[in-house]
BAFI-72208 format. One line per 8 residues: number of its first residue (from 1); their letters; for each residue x negated, y, z negated of N, C-alpha, C. Coordinates in steps of 0.2 Angstrom, whole numbers. Each point is the difference from the previous one (the first is absolute). Layout:
# BAFI-72208
NUM	A	X:Y:Z:X:Y:Z:X:Y:Z; ...
***
This chain:
# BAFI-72208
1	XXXXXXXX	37:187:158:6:4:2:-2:8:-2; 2:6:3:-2:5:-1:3:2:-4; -2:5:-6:6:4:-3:5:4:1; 5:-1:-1:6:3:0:3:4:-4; 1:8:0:2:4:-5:6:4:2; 6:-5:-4:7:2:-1:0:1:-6; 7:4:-2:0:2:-4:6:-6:-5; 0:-1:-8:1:-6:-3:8:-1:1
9	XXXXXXXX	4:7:2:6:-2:1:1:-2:8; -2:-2:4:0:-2:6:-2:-7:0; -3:-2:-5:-2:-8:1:7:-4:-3; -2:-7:5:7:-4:-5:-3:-6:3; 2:-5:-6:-6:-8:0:5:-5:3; -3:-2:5:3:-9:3:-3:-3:-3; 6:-2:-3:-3:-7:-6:-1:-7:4; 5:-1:6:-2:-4:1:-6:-3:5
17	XXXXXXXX	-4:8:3:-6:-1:2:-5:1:-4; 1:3:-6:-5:5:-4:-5:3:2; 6:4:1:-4:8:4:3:6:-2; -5:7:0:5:6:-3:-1:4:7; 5:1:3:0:3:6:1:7:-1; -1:6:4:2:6:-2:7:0:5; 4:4:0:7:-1:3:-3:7:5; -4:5:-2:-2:7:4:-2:-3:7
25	XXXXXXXX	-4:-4:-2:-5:-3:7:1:-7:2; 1:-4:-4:2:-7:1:-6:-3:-2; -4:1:-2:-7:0:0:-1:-7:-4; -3:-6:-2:0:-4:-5:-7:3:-6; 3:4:-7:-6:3:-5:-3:-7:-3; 4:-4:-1:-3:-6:-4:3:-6:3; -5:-5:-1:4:-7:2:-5:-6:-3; 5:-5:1:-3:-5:-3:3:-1:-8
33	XXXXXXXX	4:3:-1:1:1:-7:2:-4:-5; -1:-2:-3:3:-9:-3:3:4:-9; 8:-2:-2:2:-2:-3:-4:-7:-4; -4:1:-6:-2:-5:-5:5:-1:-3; 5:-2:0:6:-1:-3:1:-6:-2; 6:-4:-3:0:-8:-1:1:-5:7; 3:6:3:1:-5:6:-3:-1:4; -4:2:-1:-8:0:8:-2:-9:-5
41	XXXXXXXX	2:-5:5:-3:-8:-1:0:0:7; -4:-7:1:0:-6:7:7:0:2; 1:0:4:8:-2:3:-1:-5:8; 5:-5:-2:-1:-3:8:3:4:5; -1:-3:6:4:4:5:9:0:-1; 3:-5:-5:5:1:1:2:2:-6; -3:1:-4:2:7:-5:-1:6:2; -5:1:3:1:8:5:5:1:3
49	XXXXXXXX	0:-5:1:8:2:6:7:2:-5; 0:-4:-4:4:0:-5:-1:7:-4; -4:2:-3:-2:6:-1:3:6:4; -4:0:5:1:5:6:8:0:1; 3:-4:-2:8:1:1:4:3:-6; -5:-3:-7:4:2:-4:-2:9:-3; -5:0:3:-5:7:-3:2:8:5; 3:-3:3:4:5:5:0:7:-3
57	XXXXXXXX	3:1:-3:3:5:-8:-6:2:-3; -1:6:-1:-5:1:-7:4:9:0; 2:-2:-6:4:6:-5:-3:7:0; -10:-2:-1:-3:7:-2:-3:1:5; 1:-1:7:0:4:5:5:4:3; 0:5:6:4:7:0:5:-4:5; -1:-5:1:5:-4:7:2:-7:-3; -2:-1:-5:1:-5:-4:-4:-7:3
65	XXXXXXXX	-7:3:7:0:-5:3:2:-6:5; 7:4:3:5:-1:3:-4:0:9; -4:6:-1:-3:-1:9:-7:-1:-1; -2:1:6:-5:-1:0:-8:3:5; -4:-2:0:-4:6:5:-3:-2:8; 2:2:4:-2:-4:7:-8:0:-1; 0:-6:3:-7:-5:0:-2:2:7; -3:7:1:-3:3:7:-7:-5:0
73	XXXXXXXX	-2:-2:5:-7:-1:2:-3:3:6; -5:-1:2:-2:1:6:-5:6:0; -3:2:6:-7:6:0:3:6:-1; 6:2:4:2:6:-3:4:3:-6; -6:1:-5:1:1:-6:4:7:-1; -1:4:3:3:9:1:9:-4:1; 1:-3:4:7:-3:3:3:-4:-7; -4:-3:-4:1:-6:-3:3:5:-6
81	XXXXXXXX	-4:5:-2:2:4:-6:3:6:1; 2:1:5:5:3:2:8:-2:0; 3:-7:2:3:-3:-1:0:-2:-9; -5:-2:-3:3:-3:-8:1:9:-3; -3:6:3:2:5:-3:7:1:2; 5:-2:5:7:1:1:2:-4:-4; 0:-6:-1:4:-6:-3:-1:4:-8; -4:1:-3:-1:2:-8:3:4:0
89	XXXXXXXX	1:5:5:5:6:-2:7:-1:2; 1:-8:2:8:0:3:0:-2:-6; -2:-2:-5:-3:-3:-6:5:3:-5; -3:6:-1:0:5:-4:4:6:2; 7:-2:3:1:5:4:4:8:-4; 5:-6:-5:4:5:-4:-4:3:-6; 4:6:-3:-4:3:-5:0:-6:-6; 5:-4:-1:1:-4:-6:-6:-5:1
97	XXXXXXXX	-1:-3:6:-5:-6:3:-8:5:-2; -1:7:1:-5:1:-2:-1:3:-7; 4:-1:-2:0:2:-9:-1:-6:-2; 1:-6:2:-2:-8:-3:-7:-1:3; -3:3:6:-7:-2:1:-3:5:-6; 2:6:-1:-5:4:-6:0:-4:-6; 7:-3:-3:0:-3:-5:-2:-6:-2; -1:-3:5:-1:-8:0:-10:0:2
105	XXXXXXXX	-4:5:-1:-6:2:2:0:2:-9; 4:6:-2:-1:1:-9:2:-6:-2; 2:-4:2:2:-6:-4:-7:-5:-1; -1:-1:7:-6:-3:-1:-7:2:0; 2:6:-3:-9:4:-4:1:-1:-7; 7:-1:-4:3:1:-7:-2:-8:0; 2:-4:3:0:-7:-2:-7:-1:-1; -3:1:5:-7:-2:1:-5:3:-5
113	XXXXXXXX	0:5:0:-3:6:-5:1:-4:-8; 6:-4:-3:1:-1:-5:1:-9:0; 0:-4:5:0:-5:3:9:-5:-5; 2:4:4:6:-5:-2:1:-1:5; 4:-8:-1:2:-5:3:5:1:5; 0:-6:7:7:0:3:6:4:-2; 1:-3:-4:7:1:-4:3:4:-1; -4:4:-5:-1:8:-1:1:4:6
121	XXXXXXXX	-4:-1:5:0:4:7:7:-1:2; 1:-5:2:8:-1:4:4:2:-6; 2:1:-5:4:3:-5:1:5:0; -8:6:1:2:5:0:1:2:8; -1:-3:6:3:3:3:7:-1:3; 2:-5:-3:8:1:-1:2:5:-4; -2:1:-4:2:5:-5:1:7:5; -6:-1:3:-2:8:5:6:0:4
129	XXXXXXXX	1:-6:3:5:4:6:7:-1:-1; 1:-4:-7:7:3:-4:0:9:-1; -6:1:-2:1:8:-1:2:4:7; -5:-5:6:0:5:6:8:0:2; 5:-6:0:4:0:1:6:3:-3; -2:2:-7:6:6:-4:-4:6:0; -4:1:4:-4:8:3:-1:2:-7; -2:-3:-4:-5:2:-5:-7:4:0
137	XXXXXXXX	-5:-2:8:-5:3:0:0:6:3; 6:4:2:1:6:1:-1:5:-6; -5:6:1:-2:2:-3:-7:0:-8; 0:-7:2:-7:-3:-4:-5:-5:7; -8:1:-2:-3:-2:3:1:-9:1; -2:-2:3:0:-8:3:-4:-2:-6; -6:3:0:-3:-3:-5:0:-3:-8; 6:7:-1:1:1:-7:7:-8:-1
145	XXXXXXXX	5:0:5:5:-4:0:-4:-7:0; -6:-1:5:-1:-7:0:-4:0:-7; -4:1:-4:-4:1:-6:4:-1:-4; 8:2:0:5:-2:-5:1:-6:1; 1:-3:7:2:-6:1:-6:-6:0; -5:1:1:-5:-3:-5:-1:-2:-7; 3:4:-3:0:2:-7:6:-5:-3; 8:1:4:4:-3:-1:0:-8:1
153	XXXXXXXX	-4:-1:7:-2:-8:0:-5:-3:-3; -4:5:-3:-3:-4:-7:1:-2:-7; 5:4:-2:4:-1:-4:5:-5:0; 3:0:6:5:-7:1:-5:-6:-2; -4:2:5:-6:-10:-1:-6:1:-5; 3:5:-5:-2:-3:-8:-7:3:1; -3:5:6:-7:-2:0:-2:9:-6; -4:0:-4:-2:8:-2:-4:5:3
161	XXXXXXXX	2:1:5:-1:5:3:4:7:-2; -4:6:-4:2:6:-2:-1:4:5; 5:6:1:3:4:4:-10:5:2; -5:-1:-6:-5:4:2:-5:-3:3; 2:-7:0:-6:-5:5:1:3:8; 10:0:-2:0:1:8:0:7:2; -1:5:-4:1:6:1:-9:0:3; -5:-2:-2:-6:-1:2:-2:-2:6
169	XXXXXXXX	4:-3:5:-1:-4:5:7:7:9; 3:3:-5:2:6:5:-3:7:-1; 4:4:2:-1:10:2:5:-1:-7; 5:-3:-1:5:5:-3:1:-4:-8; -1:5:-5:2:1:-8:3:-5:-4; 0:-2:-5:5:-5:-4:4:4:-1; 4:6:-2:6:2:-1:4:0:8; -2:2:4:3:-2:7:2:-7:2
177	XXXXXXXX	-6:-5:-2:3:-9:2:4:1:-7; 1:1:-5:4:-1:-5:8:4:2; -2:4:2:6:2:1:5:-3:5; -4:-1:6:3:-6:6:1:-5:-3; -2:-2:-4:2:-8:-3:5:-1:-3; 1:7:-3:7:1:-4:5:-1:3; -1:4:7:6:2:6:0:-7:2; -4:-6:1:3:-6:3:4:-3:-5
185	XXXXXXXX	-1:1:-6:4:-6:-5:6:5:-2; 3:7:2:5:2:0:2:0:5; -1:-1:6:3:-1:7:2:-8:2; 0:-4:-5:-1:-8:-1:-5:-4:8; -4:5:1:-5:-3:6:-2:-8:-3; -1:0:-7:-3:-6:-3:2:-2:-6; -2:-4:-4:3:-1:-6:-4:-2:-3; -6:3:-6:-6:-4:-2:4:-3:-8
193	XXXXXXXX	-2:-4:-1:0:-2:-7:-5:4:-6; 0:0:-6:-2:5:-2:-5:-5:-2; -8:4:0:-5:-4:2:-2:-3:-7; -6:-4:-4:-1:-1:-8:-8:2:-1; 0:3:-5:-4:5:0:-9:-6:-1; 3:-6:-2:-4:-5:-2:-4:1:8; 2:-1:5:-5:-1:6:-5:7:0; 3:3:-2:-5:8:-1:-7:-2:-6
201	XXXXXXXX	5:-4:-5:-6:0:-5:-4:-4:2; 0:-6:4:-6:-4:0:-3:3:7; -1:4:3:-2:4:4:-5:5:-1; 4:4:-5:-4:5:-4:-6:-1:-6; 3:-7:-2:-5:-3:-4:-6:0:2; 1:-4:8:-7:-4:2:-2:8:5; 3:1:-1:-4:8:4:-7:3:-4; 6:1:-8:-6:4:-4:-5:-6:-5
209	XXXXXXXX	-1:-6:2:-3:-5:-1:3:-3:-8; 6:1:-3:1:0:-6:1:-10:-1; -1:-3:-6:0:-6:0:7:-2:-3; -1:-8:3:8:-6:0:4:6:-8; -3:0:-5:3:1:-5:3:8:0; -2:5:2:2:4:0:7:3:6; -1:-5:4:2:-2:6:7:-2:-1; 0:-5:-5:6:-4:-4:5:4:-4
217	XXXXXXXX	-6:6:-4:4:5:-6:6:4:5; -3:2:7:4:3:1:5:0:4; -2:-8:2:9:-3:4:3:-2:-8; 1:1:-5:2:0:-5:4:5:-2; -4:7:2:1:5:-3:6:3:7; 1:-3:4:4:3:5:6:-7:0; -1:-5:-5:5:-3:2:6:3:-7; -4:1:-6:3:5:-6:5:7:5
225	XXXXXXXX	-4:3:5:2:6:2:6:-2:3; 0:-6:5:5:-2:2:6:1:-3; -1:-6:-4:5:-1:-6:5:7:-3; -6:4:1:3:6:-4:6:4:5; -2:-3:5:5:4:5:-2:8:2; -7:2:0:-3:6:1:-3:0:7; -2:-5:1:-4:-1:7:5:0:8; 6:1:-3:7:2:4:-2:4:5
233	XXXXXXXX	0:2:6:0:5:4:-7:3:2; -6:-6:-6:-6:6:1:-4:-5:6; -5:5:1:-6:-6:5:-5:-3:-2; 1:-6:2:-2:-7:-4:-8:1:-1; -4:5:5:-5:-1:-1:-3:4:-7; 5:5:1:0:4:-9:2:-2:-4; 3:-4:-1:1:-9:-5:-7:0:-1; -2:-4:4:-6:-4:-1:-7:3:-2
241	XXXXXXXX	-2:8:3:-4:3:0:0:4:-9; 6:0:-3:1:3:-6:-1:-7:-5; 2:-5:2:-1:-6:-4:-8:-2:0; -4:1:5:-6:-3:1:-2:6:-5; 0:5:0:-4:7:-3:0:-3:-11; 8:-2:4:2:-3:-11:-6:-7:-2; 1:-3:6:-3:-7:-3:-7:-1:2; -2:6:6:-6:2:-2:-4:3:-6
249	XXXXXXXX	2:6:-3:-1:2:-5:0:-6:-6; 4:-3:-1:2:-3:-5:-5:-7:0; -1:-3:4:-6:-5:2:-6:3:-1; -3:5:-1:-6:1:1:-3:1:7; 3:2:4:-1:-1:7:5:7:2; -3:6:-2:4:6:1:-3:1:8; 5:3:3:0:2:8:6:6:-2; -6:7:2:5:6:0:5:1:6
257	XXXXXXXX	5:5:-2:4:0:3:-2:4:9; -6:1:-1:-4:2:7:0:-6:4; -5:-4:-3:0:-6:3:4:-4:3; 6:1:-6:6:-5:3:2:2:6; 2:9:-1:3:3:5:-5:-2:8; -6:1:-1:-2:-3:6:1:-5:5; -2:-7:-6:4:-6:6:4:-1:2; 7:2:-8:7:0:2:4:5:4
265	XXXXXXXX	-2:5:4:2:6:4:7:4:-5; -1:-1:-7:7:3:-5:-5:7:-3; 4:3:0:-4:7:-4:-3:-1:-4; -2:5:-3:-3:-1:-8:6:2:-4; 3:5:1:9:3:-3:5:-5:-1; -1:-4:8:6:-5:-1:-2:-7:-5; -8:0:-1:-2:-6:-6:2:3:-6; -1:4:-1:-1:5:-7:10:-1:-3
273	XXXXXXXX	4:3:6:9:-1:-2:1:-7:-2; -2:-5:6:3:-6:0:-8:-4:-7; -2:1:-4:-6:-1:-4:7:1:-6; -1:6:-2:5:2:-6:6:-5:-1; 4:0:4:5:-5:5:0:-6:-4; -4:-4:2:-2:-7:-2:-3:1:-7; -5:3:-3:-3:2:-6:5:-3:-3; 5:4:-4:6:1:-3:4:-7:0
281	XXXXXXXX	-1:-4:6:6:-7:1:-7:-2:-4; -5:-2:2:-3:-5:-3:-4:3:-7; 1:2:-2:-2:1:-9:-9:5:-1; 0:4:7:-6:2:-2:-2:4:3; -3:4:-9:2:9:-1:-5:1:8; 4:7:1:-2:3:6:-9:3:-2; 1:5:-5:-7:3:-2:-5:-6:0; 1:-5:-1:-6:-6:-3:-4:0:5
289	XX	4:1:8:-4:-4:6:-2:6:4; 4:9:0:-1:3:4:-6:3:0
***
């Protein structure tokens, strides 16, 4: 197949052919493309069929997979791509239907880039088109609304995914996705639960290689923080990043606050507040460790 150069907002992927077609040309850029997921098994021919009826829907697509692509064949290839470039753009007609292909293209470079699950993905893009439908994305980019909304359906499904991993994988800033993320949980777009800092720490533990025992100090030292009623309102991942920093030092097993700040995308200013913070509940002097 020859190369094809479109540009990234023009492309949009048939899942059900696995293919990334550009919508400019109709062109097919990729194919063959295979979901390694759970549910790629053997199936008989009457579970495909069963399948094929029940799979109809897919959420993190911009048509939710609803249509589908004419199956032109034949010698006249110029005639054949000519026709699937009309159907793509009967497709894509309205400005809303093309603001779900750009975001449902950021969705699946964020998922992928960071490799989270199904779930995630349909989560957040329901979240997205909750925003598109209260015109939330008016005035902020696609990118930055759908990056919130990753961030949100990661949170729901308990996974630690910090707002800098995702910040890593778009164009736009952690204060911008932070900010959007703000605007969907004051717009009631979604409803996260507040997440526990505990999935952070064993995260961050195994990041900076730190062992079972020091690992343990500081799911301890965040269940005390709990208890104190101080972790109220803060981001769990700076829970956990200022706990690792206490029960790394304290173990023998010091991990500066550079370091931490690295894996865990939390500043070095927000370890150092939320550090003091927790110090103070659990019984140990601040100078000892700084």
């Amino acid at each position: 197949m020859s190369e094809v150069i479109c540009s990234p907002d023009k492309v949009v992927f048939d899942e059900d052919r696995g293919e990334y077609i550009c919508t400019e040309t109709g062109e097919v850029i990729e194919d063959k493309v295979v979901d390694q997921g759970p549910e790629w098994r053997a199936y008989t021919e009457e579970e495909n069929r069963e399948r094929s009826r029940a799979s109809t829907i897919n959420i993190a697509v911009h048509d939710m997979g609803l249509s589908t692509f004419m199956d032109v064949k034949g010698k006249d290839r110029a005639k054949a791509m000519r026709l699937r470039k009309l159907q793509l753009r009967s497709r894509i007609g309205t400005s809303e239907q093309r603001n779900l292909v750009k975001a449902m293209t950021v969705l699946e470079r964020i998922a992928n880039q960071l490799g989270l699950p199904k779930s995630v993905k349909e989560e957040a893009s329901i979240i997205y088109r909750k925003a598109l439908d209260k015109k939330l994305i008016k005035g902020r980019s696609i990118e930055e609304v759908m990056a919130a909304s990753v961030y949100a359906a990661c949170r729901k499904d308990k996974i630690p995914i910090t707002i800098a991993e995702i910040v890593r994988t778009t164009s736009v800033n952690k204060k911008e996705i932070a900010k959007a993320y703000r605007l969907l949980l004051k717009e009631n777009v979604t409803d996260v639960p507040a997440s526990d800092p505990k999935y952070y720490v064993v995260k961050i533990a195994s990041l900076l290689g730190l062992s079972g025992k020091t690992m343990s100090a500081a799911l301890e030292i965040v269940d005390k923080a709990k208890n104190s009623g101080i972790t109220s309102g803060k981001d769990p991942a700076s829970i956990a990043a200022a706990s690792i920093y206490i029960a790394s030092s304290l173990n023998g097993e010091r991990r500066s606050q550079r370091e931490i700040s690295e894996v865990s995308g939390v500043t070095q200013v927000t370890i150092r507040n939320r550090y003091r913070e927790i110090a103070k509940e659990v019984g140990v002097e601040v100078e000892s460790i700084n």
